[in-house]
BADOPA-299506 format. One record per residue (C-alpha): residue number from 1; residue in one letter; x, y, z. Coordinates in steps of 0.001 Angstrom, whole numbers, always signed. Layout:
+-------+-------+---------+---------+---------+
| rovex | bavex |       x |       y |       z |
+-------+-------+---------+---------+---------+
|   NUM |     a |       X |       Y |       Z |
...
+-------+-------+---------+---------+---------+
//
This chain:
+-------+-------+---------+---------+---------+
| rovex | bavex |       x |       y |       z |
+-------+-------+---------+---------+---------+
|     1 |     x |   +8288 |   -8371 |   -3015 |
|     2 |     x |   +8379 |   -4156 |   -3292 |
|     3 |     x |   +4930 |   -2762 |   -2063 |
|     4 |     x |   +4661 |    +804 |   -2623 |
|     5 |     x |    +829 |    +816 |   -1290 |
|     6 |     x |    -292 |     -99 |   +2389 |
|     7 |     x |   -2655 |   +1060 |   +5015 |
|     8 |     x |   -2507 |   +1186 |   +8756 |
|     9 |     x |   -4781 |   +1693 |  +11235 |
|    10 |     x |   -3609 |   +5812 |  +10973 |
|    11 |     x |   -6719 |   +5665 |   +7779 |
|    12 |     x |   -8523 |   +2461 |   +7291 |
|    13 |     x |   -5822 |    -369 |   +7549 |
|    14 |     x |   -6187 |   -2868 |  +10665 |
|    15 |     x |   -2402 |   -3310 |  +11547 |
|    16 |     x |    -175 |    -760 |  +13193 |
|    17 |     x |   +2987 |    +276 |  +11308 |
|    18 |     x |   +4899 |   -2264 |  +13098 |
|    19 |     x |   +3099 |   -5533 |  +12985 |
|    20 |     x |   +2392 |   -4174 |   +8776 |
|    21 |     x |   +5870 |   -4236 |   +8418 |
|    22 |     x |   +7091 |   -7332 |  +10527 |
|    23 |     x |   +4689 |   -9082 |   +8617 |
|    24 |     x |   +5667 |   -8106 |   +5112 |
|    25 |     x |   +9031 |   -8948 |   +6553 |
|    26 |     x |   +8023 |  -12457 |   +7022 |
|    27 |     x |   +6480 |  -12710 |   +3393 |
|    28 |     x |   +9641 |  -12211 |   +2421 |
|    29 |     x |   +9448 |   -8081 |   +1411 |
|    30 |     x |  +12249 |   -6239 |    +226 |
|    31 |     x |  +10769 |   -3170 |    +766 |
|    32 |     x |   +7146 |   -1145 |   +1976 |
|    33 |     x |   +5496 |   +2038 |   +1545 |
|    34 |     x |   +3216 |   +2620 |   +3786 |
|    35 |     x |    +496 |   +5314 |   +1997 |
|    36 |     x |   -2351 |   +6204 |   +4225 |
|    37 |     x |   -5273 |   +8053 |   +3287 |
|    38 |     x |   -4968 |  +11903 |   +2874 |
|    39 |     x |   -6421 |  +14888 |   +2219 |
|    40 |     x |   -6633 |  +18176 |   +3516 |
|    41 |     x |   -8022 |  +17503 |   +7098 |
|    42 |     x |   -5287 |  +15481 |   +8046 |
|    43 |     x |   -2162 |  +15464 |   +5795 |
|    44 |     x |    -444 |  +17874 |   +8015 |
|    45 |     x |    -736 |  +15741 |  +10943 |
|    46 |     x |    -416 |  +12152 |   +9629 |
|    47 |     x |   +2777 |  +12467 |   +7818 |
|    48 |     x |   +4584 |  +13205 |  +10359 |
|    49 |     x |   +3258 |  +10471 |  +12248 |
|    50 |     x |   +4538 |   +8155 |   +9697 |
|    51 |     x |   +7996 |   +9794 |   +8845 |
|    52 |     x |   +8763 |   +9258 |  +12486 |
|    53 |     x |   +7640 |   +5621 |  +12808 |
|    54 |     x |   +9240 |   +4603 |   +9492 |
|    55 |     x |  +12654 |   +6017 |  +10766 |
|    56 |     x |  +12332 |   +4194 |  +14144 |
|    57 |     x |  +11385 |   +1141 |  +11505 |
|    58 |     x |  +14585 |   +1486 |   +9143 |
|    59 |     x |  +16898 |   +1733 |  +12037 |
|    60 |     x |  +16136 |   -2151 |  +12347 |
|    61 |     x |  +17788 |   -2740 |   +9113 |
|    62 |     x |  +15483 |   -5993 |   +8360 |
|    63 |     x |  +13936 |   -4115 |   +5093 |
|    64 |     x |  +13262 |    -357 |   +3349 |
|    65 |     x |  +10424 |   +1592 |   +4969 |
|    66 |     x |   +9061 |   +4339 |   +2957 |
|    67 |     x |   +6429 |   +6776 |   +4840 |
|    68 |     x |   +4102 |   +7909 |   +1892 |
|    69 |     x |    +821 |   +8709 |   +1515 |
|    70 |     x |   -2339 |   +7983 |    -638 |
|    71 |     x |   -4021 |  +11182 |   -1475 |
|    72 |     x |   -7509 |   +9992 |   -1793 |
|    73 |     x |  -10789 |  +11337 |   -3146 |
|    74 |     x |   -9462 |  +15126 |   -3268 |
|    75 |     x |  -11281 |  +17255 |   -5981 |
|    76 |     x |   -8876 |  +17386 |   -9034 |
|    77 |     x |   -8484 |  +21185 |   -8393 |
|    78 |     x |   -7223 |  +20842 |   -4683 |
|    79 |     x |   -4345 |  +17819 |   -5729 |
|    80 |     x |   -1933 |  +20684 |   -5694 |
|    81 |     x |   -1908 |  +21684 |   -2607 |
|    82 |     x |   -2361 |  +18432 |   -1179 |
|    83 |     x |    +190 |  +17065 |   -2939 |
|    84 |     x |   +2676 |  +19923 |   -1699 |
|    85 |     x |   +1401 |  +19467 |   +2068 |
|    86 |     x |   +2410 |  +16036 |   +1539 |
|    87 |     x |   +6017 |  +16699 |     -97 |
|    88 |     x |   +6454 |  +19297 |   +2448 |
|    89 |     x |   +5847 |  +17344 |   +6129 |
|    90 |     x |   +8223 |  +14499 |   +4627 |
|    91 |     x |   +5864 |  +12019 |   +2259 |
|    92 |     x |   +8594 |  +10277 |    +487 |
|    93 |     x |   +6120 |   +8065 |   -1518 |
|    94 |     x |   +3445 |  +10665 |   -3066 |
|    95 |     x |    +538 |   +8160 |   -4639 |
|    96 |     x |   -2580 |   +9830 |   -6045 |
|    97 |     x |   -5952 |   +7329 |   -5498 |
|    98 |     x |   -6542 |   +7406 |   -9359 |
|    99 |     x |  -10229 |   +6824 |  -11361 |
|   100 |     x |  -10985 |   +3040 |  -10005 |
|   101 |     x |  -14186 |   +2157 |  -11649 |
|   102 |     x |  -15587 |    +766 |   -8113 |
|   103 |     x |  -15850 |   +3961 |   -6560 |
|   104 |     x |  -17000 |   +7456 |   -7485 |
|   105 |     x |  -13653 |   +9281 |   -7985 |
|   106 |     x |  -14272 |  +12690 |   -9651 |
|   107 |     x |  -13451 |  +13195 |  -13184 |
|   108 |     x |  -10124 |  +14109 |  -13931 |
|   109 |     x |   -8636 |  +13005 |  -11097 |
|   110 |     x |   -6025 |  +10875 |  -13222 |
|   111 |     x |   -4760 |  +13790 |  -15621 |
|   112 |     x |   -4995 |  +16290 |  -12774 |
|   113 |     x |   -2817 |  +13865 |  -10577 |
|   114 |     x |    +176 |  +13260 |  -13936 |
|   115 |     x |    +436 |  +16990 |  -13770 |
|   116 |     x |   +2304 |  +16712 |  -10168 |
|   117 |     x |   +5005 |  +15642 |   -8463 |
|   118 |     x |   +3808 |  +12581 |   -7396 |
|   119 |     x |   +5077 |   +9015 |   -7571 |
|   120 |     x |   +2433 |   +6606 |   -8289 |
|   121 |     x |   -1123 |   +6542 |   -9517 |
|   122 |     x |   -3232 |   +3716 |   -8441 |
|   123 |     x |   -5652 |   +1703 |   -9786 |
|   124 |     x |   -6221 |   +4541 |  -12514 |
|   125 |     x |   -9130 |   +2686 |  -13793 |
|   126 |     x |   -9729 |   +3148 |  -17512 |
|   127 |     x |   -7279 |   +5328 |  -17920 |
|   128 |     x |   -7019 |   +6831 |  -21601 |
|   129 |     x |   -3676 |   +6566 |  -23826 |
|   130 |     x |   -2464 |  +10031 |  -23703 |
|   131 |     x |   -2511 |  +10085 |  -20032 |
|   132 |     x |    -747 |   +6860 |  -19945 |
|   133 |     x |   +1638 |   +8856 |  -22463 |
|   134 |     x |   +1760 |  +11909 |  -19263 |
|   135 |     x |   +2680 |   +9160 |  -17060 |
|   136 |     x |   +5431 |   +7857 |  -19263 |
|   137 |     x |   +7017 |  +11364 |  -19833 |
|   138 |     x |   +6484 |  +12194 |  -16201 |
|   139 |     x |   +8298 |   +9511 |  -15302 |
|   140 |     x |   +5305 |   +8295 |  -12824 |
|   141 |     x |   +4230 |   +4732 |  -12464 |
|   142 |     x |    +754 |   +3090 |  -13155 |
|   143 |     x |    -254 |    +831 |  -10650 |
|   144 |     x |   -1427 |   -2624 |  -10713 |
|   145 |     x |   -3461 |   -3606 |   -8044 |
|   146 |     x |   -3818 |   -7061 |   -5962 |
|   147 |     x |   -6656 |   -5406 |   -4548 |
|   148 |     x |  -10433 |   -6581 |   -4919 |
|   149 |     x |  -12143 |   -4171 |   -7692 |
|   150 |     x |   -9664 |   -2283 |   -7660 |
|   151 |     x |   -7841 |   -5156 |   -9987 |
|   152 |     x |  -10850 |   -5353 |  -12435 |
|   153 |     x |   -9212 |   -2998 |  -14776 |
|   154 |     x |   -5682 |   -4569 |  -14996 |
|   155 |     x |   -5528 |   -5964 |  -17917 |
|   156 |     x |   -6477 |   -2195 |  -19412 |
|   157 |     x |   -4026 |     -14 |  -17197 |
|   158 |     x |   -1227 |   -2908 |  -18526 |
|   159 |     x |   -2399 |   -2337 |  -22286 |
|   160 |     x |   -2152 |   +1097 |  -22013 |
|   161 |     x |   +1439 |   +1315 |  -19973 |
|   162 |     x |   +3115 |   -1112 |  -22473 |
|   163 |     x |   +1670 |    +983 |  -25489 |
|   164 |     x |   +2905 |   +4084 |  -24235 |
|   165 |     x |   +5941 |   +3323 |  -22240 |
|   166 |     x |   +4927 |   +3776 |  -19006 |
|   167 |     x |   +6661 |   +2588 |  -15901 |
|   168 |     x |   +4630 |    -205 |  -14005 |
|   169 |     x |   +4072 |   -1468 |  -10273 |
|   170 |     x |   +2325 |   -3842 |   -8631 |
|   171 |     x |   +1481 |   -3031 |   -5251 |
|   172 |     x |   -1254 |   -4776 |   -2851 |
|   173 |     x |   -2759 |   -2124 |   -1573 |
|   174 |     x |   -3252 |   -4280 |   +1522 |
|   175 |     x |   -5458 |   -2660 |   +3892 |
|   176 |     x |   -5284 |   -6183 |   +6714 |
|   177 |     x |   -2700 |   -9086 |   +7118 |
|   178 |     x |   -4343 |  -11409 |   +4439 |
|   179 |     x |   -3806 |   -8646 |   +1619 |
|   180 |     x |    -194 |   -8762 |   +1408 |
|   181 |     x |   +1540 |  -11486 |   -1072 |
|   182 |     x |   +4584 |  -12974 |   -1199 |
|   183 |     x |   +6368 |  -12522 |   -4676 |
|   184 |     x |   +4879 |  -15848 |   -6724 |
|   185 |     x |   +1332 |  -14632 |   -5335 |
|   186 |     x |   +2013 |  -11078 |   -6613 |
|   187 |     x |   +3931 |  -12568 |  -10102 |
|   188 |     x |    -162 |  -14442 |  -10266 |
|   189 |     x |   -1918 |  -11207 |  -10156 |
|   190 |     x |    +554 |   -9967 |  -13224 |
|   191 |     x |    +263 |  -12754 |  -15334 |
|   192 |     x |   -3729 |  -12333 |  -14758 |
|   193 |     x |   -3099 |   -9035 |  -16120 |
|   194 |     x |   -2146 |  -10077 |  -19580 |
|   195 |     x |   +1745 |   -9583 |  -18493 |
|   196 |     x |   +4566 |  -12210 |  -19340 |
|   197 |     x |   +7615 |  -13236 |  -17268 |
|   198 |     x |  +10204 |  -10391 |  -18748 |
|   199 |     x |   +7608 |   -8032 |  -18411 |
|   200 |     x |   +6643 |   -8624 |  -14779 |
|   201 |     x |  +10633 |   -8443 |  -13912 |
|   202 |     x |  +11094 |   -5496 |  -15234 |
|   203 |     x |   +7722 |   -4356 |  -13136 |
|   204 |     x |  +10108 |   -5406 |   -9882 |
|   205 |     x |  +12962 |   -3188 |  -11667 |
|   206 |     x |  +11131 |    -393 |  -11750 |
|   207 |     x |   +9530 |    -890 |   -8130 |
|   208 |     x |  +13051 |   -1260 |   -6843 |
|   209 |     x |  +14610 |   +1796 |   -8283 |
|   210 |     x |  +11765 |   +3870 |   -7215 |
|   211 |     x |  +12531 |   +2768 |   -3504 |
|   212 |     x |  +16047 |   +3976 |   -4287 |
|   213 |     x |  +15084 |   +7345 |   -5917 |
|   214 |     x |  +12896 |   +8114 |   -2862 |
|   215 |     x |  +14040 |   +6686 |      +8 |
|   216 |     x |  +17892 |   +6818 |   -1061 |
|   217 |     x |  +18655 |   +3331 |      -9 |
|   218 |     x |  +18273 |    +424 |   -2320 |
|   219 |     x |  +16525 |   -2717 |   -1236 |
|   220 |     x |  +18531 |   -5931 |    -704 |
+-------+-------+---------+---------+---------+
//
């Protein structure tokens, strides 16, 4: 399993960065991100928070610790700056908190967010064809979520990647210990997105060489 979306108790998540990744470890994870909730009030000061923990982390050598974020609810015109605030204290994993139909993220939050340097959109919601075609050309990922309503528009955001090109990932967005999946349970959530078996590989592909292209280190 690659995860390239988790919380910790440094936003809304239950688990320090530590017991997150020990037990991910034990699920049999290749690799974490851990993404906690930013915006401008606090992206200066959590990032490096997590950079530093994630190093201490990845000197254990058990499995690849990314410190990210998850820029979240930040008016489209402000993603900029957030987004470079992030880059610029150390966020190796950059994911934008896209237009999820179960909560009231502003309009134009997913275009805004493919015009970026970011890594990831998730759960992007009803996302529209040409801005699955951005996110192909971009070269950023559309996310599919294990996470409750967040997941309801799967099937849509996997439509519209495989139409256009567009890199997928499947991340669990796991916010407390039940959330995270071993590989069969996250290879479920795929399949109930309308995905077959080649396709969902090449989902863990694409997860894996992401780790590598941001963290420099490949998982094992």
């Amino acid at each position: 399993m690659i995860d390239l979306h988790t919380h910790t108790f440094f936003s809304d998540g239950v688990l320090i960065p530590s017991e997150l990744v020990r037990r991910a470890q034990v699920k049999g994870y290749r690799a974490i991100a851990i993404t906690d909730h930013v915006d401008v009030s606090n992206v200066e000061v959590l990032v490096p928070q997590l950079v530093h923990v994630c190093q201490r982390l990845n000197e254990l050598g058990k499995i690849v610790v990314v410190p990210g974020v998850e820029i979240t609810h930040v008016p489209p015109r402000d993603l900029g700056s957030v987004v470079a605030s992030a880059r610029a204290a150390g966020a190796q994993m950059v994911v934008v908190h896209g237009e999820t139909t179960v909560e009231p993220v502003a309009p134009g939050t997913n275009r805004a967010a493919l015009k970026l340097d970011i890594d990831v959109l998730a759960h992007p919601g009803l996302i529209t064809r040409e801005e699955a075609a951005l996110a192909a050309r971009r070269g950023i990922a559309l996310e599919i979520s294990a996470r409750k309503g967040h997941s309801l528009s799967n099937g849509h955001v996997a439509r519209m990647a495989l139409e256009t090109g567009a890199v997928m990932v499947l991340n669990t967005d796991s916010h407390a210990p039940e959330d995270l999946l071993t590989y069969a349970e996250a290879r479920k959530v795929a399949f109930g997105a309308g995905l077959k078996s080649a396709q969902v590989d090449r989902i863990y592909v694409s997860a894996s060489r992401l780790v590598e292209r941001v963290a420099g280190r490949k998982p094992r």
